[in-house]
Every structure is written in structure tokens, then in C-alpha cells.
C-alpha positions in Angstrom: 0.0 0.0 0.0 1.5 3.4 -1.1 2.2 6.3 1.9 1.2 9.2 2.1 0.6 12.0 5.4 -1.8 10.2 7.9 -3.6 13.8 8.8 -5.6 15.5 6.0 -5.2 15.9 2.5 -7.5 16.5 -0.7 -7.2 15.3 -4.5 -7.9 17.9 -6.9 -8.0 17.4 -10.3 -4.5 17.3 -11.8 -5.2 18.6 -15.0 -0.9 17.8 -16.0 -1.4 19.3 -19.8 1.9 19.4 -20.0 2.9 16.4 -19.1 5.6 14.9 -21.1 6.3 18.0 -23.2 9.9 18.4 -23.7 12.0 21.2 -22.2 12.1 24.3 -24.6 14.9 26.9 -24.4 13.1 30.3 -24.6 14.7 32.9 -26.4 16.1 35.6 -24.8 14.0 39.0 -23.8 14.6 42.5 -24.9 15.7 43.4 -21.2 15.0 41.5 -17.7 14.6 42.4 -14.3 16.0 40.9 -11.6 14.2 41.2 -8.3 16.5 41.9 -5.3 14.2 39.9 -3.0 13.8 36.4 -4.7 14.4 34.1 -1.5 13.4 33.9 2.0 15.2 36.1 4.1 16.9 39.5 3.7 16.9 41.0 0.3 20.2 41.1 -1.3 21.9 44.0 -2.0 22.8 45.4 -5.3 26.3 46.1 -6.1 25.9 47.2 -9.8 25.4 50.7 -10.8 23.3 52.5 -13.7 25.7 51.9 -16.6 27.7 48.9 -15.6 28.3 46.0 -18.0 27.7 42.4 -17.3 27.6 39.0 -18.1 25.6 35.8 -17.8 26.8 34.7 -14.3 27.9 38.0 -13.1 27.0 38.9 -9.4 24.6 41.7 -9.4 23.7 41.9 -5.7 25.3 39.4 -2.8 23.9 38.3 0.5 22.4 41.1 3.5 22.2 38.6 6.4 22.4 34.9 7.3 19.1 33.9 5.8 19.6 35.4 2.0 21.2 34.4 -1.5 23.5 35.7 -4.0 21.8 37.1 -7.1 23.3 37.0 -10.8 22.9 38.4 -13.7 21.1 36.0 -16.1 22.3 37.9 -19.6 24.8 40.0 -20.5 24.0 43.7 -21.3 23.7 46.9 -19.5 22.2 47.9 -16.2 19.8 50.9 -16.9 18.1 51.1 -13.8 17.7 50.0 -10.5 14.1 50.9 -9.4 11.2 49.5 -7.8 8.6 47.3 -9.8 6.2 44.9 -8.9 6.7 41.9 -7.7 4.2 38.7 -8.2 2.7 39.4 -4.5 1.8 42.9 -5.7 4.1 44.6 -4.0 6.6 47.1 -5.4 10.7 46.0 -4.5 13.7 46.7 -5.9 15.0 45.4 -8.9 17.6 45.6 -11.1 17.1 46.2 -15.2 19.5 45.0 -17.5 19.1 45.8 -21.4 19.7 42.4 -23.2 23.1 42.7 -25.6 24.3 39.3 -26.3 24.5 36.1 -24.4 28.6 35.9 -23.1 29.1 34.0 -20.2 31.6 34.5 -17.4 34.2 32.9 -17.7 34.9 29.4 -15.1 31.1 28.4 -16.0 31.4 24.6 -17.4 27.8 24.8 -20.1 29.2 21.3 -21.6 26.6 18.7 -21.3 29.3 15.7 -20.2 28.0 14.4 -16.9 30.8 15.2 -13.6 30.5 12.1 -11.0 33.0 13.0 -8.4 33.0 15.5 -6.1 36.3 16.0 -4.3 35.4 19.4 -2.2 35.2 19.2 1.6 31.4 19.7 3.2 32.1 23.2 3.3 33.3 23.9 0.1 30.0 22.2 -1.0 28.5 25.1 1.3 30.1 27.7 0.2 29.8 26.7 -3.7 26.2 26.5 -3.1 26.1 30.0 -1.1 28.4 31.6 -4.0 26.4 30.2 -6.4 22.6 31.5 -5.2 21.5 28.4 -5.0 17.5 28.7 -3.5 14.9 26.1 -2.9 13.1 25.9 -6.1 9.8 24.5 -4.6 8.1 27.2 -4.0 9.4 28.1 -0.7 13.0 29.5 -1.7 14.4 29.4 1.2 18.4 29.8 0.7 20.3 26.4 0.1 23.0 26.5 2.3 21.3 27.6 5.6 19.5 24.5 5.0 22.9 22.4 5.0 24.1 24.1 8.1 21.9 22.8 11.2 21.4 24.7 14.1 23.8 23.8 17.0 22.3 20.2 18.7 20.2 19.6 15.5 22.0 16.8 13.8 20.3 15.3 10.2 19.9 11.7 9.3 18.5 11.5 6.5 18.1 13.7 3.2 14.8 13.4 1.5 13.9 14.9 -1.9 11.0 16.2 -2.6 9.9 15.2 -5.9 6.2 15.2 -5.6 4.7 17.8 -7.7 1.5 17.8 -6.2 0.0 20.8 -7.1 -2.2 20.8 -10.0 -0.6 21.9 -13.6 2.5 21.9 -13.3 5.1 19.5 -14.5 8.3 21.3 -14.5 10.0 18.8 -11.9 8.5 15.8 -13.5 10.5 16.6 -17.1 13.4 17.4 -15.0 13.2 14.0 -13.4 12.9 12.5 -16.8 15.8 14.6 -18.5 18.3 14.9 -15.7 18.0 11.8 -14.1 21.7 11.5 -13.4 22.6 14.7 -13.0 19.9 14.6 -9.6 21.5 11.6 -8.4 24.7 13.1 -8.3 23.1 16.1 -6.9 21.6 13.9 -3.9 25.6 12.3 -3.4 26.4 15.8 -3.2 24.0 16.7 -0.9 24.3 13.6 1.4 28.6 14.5 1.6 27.5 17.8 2.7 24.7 16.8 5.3 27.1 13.8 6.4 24.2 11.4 5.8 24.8 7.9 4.4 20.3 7.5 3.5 18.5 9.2 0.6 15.2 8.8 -0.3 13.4 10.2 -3.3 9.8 10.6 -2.7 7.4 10.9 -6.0 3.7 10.8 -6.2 2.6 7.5 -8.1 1.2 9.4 -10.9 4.5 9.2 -12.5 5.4 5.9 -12.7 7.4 6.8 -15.4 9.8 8.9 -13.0 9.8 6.3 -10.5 10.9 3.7 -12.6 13.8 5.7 -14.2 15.0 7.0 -11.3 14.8 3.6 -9.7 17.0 2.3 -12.0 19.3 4.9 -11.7 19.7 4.7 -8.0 21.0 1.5 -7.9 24.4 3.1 -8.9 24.5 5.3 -5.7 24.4 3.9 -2.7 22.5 4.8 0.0 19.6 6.5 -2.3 15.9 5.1 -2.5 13.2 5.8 -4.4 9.7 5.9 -2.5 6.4 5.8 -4.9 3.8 7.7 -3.0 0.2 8.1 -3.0 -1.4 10.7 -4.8 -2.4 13.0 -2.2 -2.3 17.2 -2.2 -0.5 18.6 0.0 2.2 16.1 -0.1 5.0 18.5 -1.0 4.6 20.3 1.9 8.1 20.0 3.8 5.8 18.4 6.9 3.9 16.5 5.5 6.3 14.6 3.3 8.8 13.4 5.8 5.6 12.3 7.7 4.6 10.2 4.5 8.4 9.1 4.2 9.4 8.2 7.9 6.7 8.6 9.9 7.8 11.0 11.9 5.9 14.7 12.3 7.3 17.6 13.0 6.1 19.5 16.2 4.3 23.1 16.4 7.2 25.7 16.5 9.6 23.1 15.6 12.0 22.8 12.4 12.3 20.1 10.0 15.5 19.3 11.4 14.3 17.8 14.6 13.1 15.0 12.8 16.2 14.6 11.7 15.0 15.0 7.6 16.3 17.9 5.3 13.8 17.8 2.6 15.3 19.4 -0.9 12.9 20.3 -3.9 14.3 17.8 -6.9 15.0 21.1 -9.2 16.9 22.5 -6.3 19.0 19.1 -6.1 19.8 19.6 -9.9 20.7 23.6 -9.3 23.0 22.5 -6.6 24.8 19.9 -9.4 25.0 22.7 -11.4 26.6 24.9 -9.1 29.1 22.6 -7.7 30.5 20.4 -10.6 30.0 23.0 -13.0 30.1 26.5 -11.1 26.8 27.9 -13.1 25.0 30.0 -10.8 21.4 29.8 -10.8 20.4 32.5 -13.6 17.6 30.0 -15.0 14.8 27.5 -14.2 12.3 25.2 -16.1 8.5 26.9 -15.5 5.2 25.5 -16.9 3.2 27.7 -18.9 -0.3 25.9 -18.8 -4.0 26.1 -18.9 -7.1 25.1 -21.0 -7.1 27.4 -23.1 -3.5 28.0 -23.7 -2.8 26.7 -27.4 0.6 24.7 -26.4 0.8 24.4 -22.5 4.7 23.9 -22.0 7.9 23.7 -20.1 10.0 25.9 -20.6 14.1 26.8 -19.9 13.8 30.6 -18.6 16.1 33.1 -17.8 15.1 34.5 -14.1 14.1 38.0 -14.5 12.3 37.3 -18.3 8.9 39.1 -18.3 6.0 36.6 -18.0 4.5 38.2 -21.5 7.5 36.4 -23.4 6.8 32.9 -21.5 2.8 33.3 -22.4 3.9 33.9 -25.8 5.8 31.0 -26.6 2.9 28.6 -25.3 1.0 30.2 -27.9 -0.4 33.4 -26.5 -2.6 35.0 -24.1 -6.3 33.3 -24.7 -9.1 36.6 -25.2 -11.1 34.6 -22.5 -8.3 34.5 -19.9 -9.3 35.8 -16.3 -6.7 35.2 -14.3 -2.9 34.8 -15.1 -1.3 32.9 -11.7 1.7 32.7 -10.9 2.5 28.9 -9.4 -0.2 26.5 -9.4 -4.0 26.6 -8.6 -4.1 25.8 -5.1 -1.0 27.6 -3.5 -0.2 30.2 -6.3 -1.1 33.9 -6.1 -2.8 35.8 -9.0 -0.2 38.5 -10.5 -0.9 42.2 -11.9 0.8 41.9 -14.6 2.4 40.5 -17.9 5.4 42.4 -17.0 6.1 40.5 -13.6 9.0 38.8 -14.0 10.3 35.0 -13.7 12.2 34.6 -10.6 14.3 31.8 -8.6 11.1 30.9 -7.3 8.4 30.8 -10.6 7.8 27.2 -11.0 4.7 27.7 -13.2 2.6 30.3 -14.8 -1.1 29.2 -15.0 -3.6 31.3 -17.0 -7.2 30.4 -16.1 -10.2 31.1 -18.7 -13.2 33.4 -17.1 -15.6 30.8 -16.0 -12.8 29.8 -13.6 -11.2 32.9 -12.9 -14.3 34.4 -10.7 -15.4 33.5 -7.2 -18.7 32.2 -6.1 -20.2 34.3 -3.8 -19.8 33.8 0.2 -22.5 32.5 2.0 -22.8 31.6 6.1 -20.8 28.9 7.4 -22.8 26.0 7.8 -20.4 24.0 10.5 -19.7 21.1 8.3 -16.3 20.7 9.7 -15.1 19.8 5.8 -12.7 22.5 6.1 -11.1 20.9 9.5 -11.5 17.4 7.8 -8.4 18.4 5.2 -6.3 20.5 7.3 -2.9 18.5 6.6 -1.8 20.7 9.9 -4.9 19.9 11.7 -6.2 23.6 12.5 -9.8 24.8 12.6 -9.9 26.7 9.2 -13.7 28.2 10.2 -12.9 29.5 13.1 -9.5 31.2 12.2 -11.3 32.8 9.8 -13.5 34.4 12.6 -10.8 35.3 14.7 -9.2 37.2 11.9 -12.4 38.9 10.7 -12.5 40.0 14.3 -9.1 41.3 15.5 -8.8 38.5 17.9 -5.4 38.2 17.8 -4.5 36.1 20.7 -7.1 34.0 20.1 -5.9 33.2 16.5 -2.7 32.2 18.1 -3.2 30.1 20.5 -5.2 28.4 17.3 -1.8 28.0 16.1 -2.7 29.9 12.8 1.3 30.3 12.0 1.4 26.5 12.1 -0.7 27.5 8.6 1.0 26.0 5.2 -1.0 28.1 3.2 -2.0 25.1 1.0 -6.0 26.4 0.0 -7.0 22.6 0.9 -9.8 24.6 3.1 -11.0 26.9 0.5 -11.2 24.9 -2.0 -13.1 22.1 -0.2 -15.8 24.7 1.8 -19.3 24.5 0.0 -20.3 28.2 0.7 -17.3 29.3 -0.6 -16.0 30.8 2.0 -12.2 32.6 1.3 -11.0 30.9 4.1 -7.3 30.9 3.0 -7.5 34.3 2.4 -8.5 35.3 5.9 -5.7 32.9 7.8 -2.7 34.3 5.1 -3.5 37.6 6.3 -3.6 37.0 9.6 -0.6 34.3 10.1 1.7 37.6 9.1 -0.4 40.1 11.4 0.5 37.0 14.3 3.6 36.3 13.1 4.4 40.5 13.3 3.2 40.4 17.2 4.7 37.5 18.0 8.3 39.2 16.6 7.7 42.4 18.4 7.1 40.4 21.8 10.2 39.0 21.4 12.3 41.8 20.8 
């Protein structure tokens, strides 16, 4: 019997229109913008000027803190601004804006296809390669690499698991990735494992992909110490939580990080950016996104430059449909809709979903009927309804001894109420309003 979390969970339809569609290499913009915030954490900070020339690889802004990333240039050209624009949240952050005049490399950047096995660097060269390099989770989450690698003093990791699920809806970017860089991700995990000090790997795909499973299966038996574990189809399996529950039982408590189960869970596309950067010193200046939806003519996956304008993804999968309501950035259930055409790829874009009309606008809100659906599916096991209460009505301490920051955002709620109620909505805003108290009583 196939795994999966044991608390919660829906299945939505997957609607993978993409599936199996090769990887195409976009064609360059006419300029990009490169976000200075495009990781958890601080925002990096630019050291680039109006004016300066650069090339693919080039560091355009470095690390502000502990928790933050690197950020390269992902063409060469010239910078003509550094301003704020809009990011896919809706906010307005810095970015930088580089007019596209070629496509020369920096030098040291191995773009040979021949696959690199060994990896003779110490753990902390690994670290550092990964840190130089910008190297993000590429789930979703972003969070930066290498704080990931380096476990808080008495935390100690026993196991790497890779999160290869894809559960959301639409997209398919990791599954082609799977299929396309098989080896290149196992050497990844070694990599990984040599810098976590872990001899146990497991891969954990949904079983929709048998496909995946089985070539990656075969693959593993060449690397010791890595597993492959076919899991039920059940949304929100890629949740960091939820998956090391479905792998080793184990869940991770209120408050708590990862790490105290002992897993480090790493997105598969993050394992492949982290091959990339250590055998072949390529920072991480592009990504494979999904452009899908029903109406889009040729729903693909896509090799894109971070910082190419959405409009130019759209494009190549055939244009924006005249019936098209909503343009989202990520998938259905965790992805946010974005102002723009202009918005900009970033570490973090792992699909760009354009919905048509009829699925674009809301039903309309009626009164909670106490059905308790929305408590059924909580993978966290929160009371969705009455958050949503204690948000609409201040109650802030209330809300928190609710635990609403133990909220994974995942819209399992929403999307199973039936009077439509926005409960994800409500929580998202009030997990930050929580999480903002709970820092100020702290400091």
C-alpha cells in the first residue's frame, strides 16, 4: 500500500497538460529584471550601478544577512536602472534592469553537457559553492540552500529526503526534470548527502509518475545509500511536513523545524541547481517553468532566464487566450494571481497558470454551515472556520493560541468549503499580522 501523510489531504484534479512535453529553451527577452528579493530572508543587496556591463553569471547583488542568497545576472548587457517594480505578491521592491546585448558567459562556468560524477570538495566547500552560487529552494518556498545544509547547534540530520512530488495541479516542471536529468539529480543527492554527512537518501514521487519512479529507480542502484519511494497521490504532499511524515513517519512538532526529525527535505529542481553549481560552477540565472491552462494553445515547459517578463513565456505557449481571467503565478491551489504581464520569472516561478473566465471568478460567500469539511483536510490539523473568525474579528490572541502560524497556506480549506468561503485568504493575512506580534514580543 502506497504512503502518504496520515492527517488531511485532498485530490484535486491534476489537470498535467503538460505532461511529457519536452523542455524548450526560450529565447532571450529584450531586457529583464532581476528582483533583489527572490528568496526567504533578507533582500540582497545590489552592487551594480546604472551603466555597468555584465555577463551571464555576473554577481549583481550578494547576501544582506544569514538567511539570503547571491543574485546574478542571467544575460549579459547593460544595467539601466535600478528601481522599484512589482513583484508577483503585488508589492513594489527593488530590482535591477538590464538591457539584453548578447548572451557571453563568465568565464569558469562549465555549459558542456558531459555528466561530472566526483565531487572532491570538503562539506564546506560544498556550502560555500552552493552560497556563492545562489542556489534557493526551487519548490516554492526559496528558502536559501545552504542555511539549509548548516543545522542549528544540537540539531543533527539523518536523512536527506527529496521532494519530488509535484502535487499541485498543472505543473510538470520537476517531472520533465526528473525524466531529462535523471543523473545529473543523483549526483546532486551524493552531493547533498557528503555535505549533510548522511549515508540514507530517499526520493519521494507521487505514483502518478510511474514513469519517474521507474527511471529513477534504476538509476539509484548506482548510488548507494539512495531510495526511491512511490507515493500516494495526495495534495499537499510537497509540503516539507507532510512529506517526511509520508516518508518516515515522523511529524514535526508546532514551533519546531524540520531538522528535529532529523530529515532535510530538498525540492528535486533545487538538487539539480545544486549539481550545477558545484561540478559546473553555473550559478542559478535559469529554471524550467510550466506555462499551462485550457485554453492556452501549447501548455509547456519551458528553460527561462530569471528576471524574463511573464508576456514572453505566455507567448511561446502560444499566446494570451481573449477569455483568460486570471494569469497565476505557481499553481492553482498555492499560487497567487499577478498584476501583470510584466512581472518577472524569478528563482522561485515554477509555473505560470492562465485560467479562462468561467474559472477565474469567485462564487459568492455564503454563512458557514459547521460542516467541519474544512477541519477534515487541514494537513496541519487547524480549525480553518474558526480562524477565519478570529481574523475577521481582531482576535489576535485567540488566532494564536489556534496556532494559525502553524498554517502551510496550501487552499486545501477553501477549495473544499461549500459556501465558498475565502478561508485561506483570511488565515494568510492574519498568520503575518500574528507572526508581526509575535516578533515584536520577542524583541
Amino acid at each position: 500500500m502506497l504512503r502518504s501523510f496520515r492527517l488531511g489531504g485532498i485530490h484535486p484534479q491534476e489537470n498535467k497538460l503538460s505532461a511529457g512535453k519536452p523542455i524548450t529553451e526560450l529565447g532571450l527577452p529584450r531586457e529583464v529584471i532581476i528582483p533583489l528579493a527572490q528568496h526567504i530572508g533578507a533582500p540582497a543587496t545590489a552592487v551594480v550601478q546604472r551603466g555597468d556591463q555584465v555577463k551571464v553569471g555576473s554577481v549583481v547583488a550578494k547576501t544582506s544577512g544569514f538567511v539570503s542568497a547571491n543574485i546574478h545576472s542571467s544575460v549579459s548587457g547593460k544595467v539601466t536602472k535600478i528601481d522599484a517594480f512589482f513583484d508577483a505578491g503585488g508589492y513594489k521592491k527593488p530590482a535591477i534592469v538590464i538591457a539584453v546585448e548578447g548572451d557571453e558567459w563568465e568565464e569558469g562556468i562549465d555549459r558542456s553537457p558531459e555528466l561530472v560524477r566526483e565531487c572532491s570538495l570538503s562539506s564546506k566547500e560544498i556550502v560555500d559553492r552552493i552560497l556563492s552560487c545562489g542556489i534557493v529552494g526551487l519548490g516554492g518556498a526559496t528558502f536559501p540552500t545552504h542555511v539549509k545544509l548548516m543545522p542549528p547547534p544540537g540539531q543533527q540530520a539523518e536523512v536527506l529526503i527529496i521532494n519530488a512530488v509535484e502535487c499541485e495541479p498543472y505543473l510538470t516542471s520537476d517531472h520533465i526534470l526528473m525524466m531529462t536529468k535523471g543523473e545529473e539529480i543523483l549526483v546532486g543527492i551524493k552531493i547533498l548527502m557528503q555535505a549533510l554527512s548522511v549515508s540514507q537518501a530517499v526520493i519521494g514521487i507521487e505514483a502518478n509518475k510511474p514513469d519517474a519512479i521507474a527511471h529513477l529507480t534504476a538509476l539509484s542502484k548506482q548510488y548507494p545509500g539512495v531510495s526511491v519511494m512511490p507515493l500516494k497521490v495526495q495534495y499537499p504532499q510537497g509540503g516539507e511536513k507532510q512529506l517526511i511524515d509520508a516518508v518516515l513517519r515522523r511529524q514535526v512538532k508546532s514551533g519546531a523545524l524540520p531538522i528535529s526529525t532529523g530529515a532535510v527535505v530538498q525540492n528535486v529542481g533545487t538538487v539539480f541547481a545544486v549539481y550545477e553549481a558545484v561540478q559546473k560552477n553555473k550559478p542559478l540565472v535559469e529554471r524550467i517553468v510550466t506555462a499551462t491552462g485550457k485554453k492556452l494553445a501549447n501548455p509547456s515547459n519551458f528553460l527561462v532566464r530569471v528576471g524574463t517578463p511573464i508576456a514572453h513565456l505566455i507567448e511561446a505557449a502560444g499566446g494570451l487566450p481573449e477569455d483568460t481571467g486570471k494569469i497565476i503565478g505557481g499553481g492553482p491551489m498555492m499560487g497567487k494571481a499577478l498584476l501583470s504581464t510584466d512581472i518577472p520569472i524569478t528563482k522561485g516561478s515554477s509555473g505560470i497558470l492562465v485560467l479562462p473566465r468561467e474559472e477565474a471568478v469567485r462564487k459568492p460567500m455564503r454563512n458557514c454551515i459547521r460542516c467541519a469539511k474544512c477541519v477534515n483536510v487541514c494537513p496541519m490539523g487547524l480549525n480553518p472556520a474558526f480562524l477565519m473568525r478570529d481574523v475577521k474579528y481582531n482576535d489576535w490572541d485567540v488566532a494564536e493560541r489556534g496556532h494559525i502560524v502553524d498554517c502551510i497556506e496550501c487552499g486545501s480549506c477553501s477549495y473544499t468549503c461549500p459556501s465558498s468561503r475565502p478561508l485561506l485568504d483570511y488565515i494568510r493575512m492574519g498568520k503575518q499580522t500574528v507572526m508581526g506580534i509575535i516578533r515584536s514580543r520577542k524583541s
